[in-house]
C-alpha positions in Angstrom: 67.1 -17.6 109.9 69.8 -18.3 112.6 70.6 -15.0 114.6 73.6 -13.0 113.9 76.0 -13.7 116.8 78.3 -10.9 115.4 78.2 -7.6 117.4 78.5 -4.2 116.5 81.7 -2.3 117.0 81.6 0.8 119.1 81.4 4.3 116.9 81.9 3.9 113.0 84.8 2.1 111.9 88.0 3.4 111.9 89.3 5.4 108.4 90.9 2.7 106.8 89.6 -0.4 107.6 87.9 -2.7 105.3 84.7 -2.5 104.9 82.1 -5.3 104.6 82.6 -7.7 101.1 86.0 -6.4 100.6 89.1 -4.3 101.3 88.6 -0.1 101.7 91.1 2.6 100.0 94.6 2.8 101.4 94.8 5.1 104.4 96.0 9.0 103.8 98.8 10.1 105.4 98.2 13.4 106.5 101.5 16.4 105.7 102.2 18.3 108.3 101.5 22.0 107.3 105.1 23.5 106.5 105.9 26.1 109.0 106.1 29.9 107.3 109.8 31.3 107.5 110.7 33.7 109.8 111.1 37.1 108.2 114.5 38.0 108.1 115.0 41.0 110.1 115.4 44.7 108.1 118.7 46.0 107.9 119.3 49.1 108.3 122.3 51.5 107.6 122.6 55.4 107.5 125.0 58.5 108.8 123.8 60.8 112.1 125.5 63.6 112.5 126.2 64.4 116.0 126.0 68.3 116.8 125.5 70.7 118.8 127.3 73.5 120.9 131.1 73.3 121.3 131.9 71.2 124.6 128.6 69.2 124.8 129.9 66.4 124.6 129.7 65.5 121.3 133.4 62.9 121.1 132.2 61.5 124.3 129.2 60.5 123.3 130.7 58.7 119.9 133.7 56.9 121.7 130.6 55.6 123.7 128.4 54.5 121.3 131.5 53.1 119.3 132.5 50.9 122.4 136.2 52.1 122.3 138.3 55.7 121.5 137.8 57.3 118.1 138.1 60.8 118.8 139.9 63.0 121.3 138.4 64.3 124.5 139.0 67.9 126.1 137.5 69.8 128.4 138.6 73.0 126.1 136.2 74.7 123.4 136.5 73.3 119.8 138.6 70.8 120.2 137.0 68.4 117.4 138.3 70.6 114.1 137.4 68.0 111.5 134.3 65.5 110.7 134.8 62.1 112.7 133.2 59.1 111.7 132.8 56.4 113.6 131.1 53.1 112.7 128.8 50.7 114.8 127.6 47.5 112.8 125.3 45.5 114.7 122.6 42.7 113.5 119.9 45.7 112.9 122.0 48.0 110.9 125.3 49.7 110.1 125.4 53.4 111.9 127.9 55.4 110.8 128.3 58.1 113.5 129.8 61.7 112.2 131.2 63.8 115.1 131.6 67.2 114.0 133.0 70.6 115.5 130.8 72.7 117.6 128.7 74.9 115.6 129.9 78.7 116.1 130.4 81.9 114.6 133.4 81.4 112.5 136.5 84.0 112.7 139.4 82.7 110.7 139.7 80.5 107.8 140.2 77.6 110.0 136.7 77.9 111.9 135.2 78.7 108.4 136.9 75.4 107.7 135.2 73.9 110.9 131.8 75.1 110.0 131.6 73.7 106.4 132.4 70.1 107.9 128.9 70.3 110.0 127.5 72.1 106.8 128.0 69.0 105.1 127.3 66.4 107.6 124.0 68.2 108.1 123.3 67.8 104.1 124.6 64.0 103.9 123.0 62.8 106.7 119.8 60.5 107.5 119.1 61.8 110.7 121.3 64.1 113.2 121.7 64.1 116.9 121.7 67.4 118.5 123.8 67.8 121.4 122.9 69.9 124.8 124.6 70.4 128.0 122.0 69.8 130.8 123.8 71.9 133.0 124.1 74.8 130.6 121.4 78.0 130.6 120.1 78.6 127.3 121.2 81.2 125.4 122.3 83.1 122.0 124.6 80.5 120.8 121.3 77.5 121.1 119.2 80.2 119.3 122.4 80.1 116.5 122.4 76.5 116.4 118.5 75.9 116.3 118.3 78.4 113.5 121.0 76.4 111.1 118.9 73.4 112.2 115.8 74.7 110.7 117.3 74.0 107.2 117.7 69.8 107.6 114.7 68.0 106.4 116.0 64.7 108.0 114.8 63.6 111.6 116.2 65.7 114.1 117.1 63.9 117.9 117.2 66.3 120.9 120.0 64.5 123.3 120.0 66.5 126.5 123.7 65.3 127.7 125.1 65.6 131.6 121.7 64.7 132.8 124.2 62.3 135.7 125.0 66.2 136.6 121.4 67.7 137.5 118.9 66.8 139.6 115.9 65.2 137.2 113.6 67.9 138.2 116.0 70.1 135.9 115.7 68.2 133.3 111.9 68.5 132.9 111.7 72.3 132.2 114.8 72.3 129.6 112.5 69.4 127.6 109.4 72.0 127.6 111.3 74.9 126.2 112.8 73.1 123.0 109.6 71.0 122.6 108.2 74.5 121.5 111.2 75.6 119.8 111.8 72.8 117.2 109.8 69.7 115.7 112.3 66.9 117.2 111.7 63.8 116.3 112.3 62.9 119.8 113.8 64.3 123.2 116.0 61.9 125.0 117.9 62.7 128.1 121.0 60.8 128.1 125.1 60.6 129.9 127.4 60.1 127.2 129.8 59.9 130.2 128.0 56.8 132.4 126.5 55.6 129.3 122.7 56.5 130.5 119.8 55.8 127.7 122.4 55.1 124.9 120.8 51.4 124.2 117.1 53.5 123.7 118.9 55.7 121.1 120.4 53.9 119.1 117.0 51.7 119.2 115.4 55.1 118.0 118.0 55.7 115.3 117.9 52.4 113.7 114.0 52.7 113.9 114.9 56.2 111.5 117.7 55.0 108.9 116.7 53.6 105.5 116.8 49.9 104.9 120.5 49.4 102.8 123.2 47.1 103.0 126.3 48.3 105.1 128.4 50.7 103.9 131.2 49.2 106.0 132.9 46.0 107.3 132.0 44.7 110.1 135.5 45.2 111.7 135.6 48.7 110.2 135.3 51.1 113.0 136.2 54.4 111.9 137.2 56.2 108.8 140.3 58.1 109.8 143.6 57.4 109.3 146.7 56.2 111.7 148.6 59.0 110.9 145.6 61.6 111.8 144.6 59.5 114.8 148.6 60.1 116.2 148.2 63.9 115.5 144.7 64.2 117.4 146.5 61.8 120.2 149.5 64.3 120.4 147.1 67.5 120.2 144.4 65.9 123.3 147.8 65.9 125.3 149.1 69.7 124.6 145.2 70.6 125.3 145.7 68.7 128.8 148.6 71.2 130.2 147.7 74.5 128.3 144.9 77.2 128.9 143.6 80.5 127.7 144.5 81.1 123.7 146.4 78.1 123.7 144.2 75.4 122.5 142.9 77.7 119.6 146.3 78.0 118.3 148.3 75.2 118.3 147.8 72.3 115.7 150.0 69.2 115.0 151.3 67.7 111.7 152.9 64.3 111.6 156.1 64.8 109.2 156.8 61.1 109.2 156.2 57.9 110.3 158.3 54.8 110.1 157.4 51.2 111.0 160.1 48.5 111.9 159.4 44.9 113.3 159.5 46.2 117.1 159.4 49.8 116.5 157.4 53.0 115.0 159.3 56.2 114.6 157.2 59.0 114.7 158.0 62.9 113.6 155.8 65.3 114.6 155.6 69.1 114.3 153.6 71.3 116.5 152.1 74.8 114.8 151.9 77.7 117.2 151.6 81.4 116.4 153.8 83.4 118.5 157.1 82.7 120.4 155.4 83.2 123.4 153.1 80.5 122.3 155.7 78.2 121.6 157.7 78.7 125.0 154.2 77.4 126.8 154.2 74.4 125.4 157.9 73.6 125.9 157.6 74.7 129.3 160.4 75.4 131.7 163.5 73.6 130.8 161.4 71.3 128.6 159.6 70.5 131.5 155.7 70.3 129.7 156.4 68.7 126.3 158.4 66.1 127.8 155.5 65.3 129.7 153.6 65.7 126.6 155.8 63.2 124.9 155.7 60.5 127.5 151.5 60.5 127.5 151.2 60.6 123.8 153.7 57.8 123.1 152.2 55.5 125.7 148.7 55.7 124.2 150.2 55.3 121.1 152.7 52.4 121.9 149.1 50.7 123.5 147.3 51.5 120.0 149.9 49.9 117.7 151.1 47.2 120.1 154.8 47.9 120.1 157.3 50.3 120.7 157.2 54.0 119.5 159.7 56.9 119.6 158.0 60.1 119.2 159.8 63.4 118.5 158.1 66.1 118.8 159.2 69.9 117.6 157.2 72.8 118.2 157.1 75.6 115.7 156.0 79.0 114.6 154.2 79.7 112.3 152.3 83.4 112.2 148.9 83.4 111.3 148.6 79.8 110.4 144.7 79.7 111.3 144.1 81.8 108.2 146.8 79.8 105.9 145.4 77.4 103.4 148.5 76.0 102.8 149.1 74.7 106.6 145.4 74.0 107.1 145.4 71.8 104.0 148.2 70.2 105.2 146.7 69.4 109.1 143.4 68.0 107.0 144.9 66.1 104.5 146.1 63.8 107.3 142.4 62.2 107.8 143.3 59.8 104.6 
């Protein structure tokens, strides 16, 4: 026989080709493996109820977290009266923020009033925010607020606030005691004022709200109404100039408001107790509420974007702390 010239190919024959005596089957085309969809991420919504102590910082902290002002700021004792929400929609979640009044032993129907707003926060909330002053000693008033706390079954979030104010080896001993006191969910030391640690927390309170759909739009911001924000605005103004009884006895009531195309009239009355009372915030020869005036309508003016003529009266009214009619009448202004 005449030798086979033909030589053989290197390693089998590649898939496909055609075999000897006749064409192979049709090459397969291999399909890519479909890459798996990434989960879409949980969304999260829920109230906290920020508490805590009168003066702890409680509005600070929510104008913070909100990015812009929802509630007044005073350095005087209980000035937030009524619940304040304030709402902060992000990709994670919707938080709705509730700032309440500081928790004390009520003495007239309006503090009564005050105490039954963080009553119900406490009771419609997911999870709640207590509020301490670093700088603060502990006392009676921490043992009042730690005992009401003992009723929540929601997560409860130990914010030691002013912590810019202390040296950090303060901070360590205050973190011991209440870590004894009270099951917190966790202790975070945190400046409402320079914004310290408020990206962890709200980490840690999405991380403790239910998965839910928002409960508001995303350019919702608070639930308030104009009206009651003018009120608060002329209210943080008087609680700039007076002292003493002063901020516990004065309220504000908006009468009327009236919107043109380049201008917002504005009526306010101011409740005070006693004539006395009422000469204070007047001031000599008019002196203080002018001043008053002039503040309040400029944050106003910049709130509204236009023009705004405020005029403000200041009145007696004896006993109106214990009044349901005038206290109805200050509340019914949140909308």
């Amino acid at each position: 026989m005449p030798k086979d010239d033909r030589t053989k190919a290197a390693g089998p024959p590649a898939n496909g080709a055609a075999k000897k005596g006749g064409a192979g089957p049709p090459a397969k085309t291999r399909t890519p493996a479909r890459k798996k969809a990434a989960p879409k991420p949980v969304f999260r919504t829920g109230y906290v109820a920020l508490v805590g102590r009168p003066n702890t910082g409680k509005s600070t902290l929510l104008n913070a977290l909100i990015g812009r002002k929802v509630a007044i700021v005073s350095d005087k004792p209980q000035t937030t009266r009524i619940s304040i929400l304030g709402v902060k929609t992000t990709e994670r979640g919707q938080i709705v923020f509730v700032d309440n009044p500081g928790i004390h032993k009520p003495l007239h129907t309006l503090n009564k009033r005050m105490m039954n707003f963080v009553y119900s926060a406490l009771e419609t909330a997911d999870a709640v925010c207590l509020l301490i002053d670093a700088t603060e000693k502990f006392g009676r008033g921490d043992e009042y607020v730690l005992e009401i706390l003992r009723r929540v079954k929601t997560p409860v979030f130990l914010l030691i606030n002013k912590v810019d104010a202390v040296r950090k080896d303060r901070v360590l001993p205050v973190i011991d005691r209440y870590k004894d006191l009270f099951p917190f969910r966790e202790i975070v030391p945190i400046s409402a004022l320079r914004g310290v640690n408020l990206d962890l927390l709200e980490k840690l309170l999405y991380e403790a709200l239910p998965e839910s759909p928002g409960l508001y739009t995303e350019e919702e911001i608070t639930g308030q109404s104009e009206r009651f924000l003018f009120a608060e605005i002329v209210r943080e103004k008087i609680l700039k100039y007076v002292t003493e009884e002063l901020p516990f006895v004065t309220a504000v009531y908006i009468e009327a408001v009236e919107k043109k195309e380049r201008l917002t009239y504005i009526r306010a009355s101011i409740f005070v107790e006693k004539d006395n009372h009422r000469k204070i915030v007047i001031g000599r020869s008019g002196s203080r509420i002018k001043q008053v005036g002039i503040e309040a309508r400029q944050e106003i003016a910049e709130h509204i974007g236009h023009k705004v003529y405020l005029d403000l009266q200041v009145r007696v009214r004896e006993g109106w702390r214990d009044s349901e009619d005038v206290l109805d009448l200050i509340e019914g202004q949140k909308g």
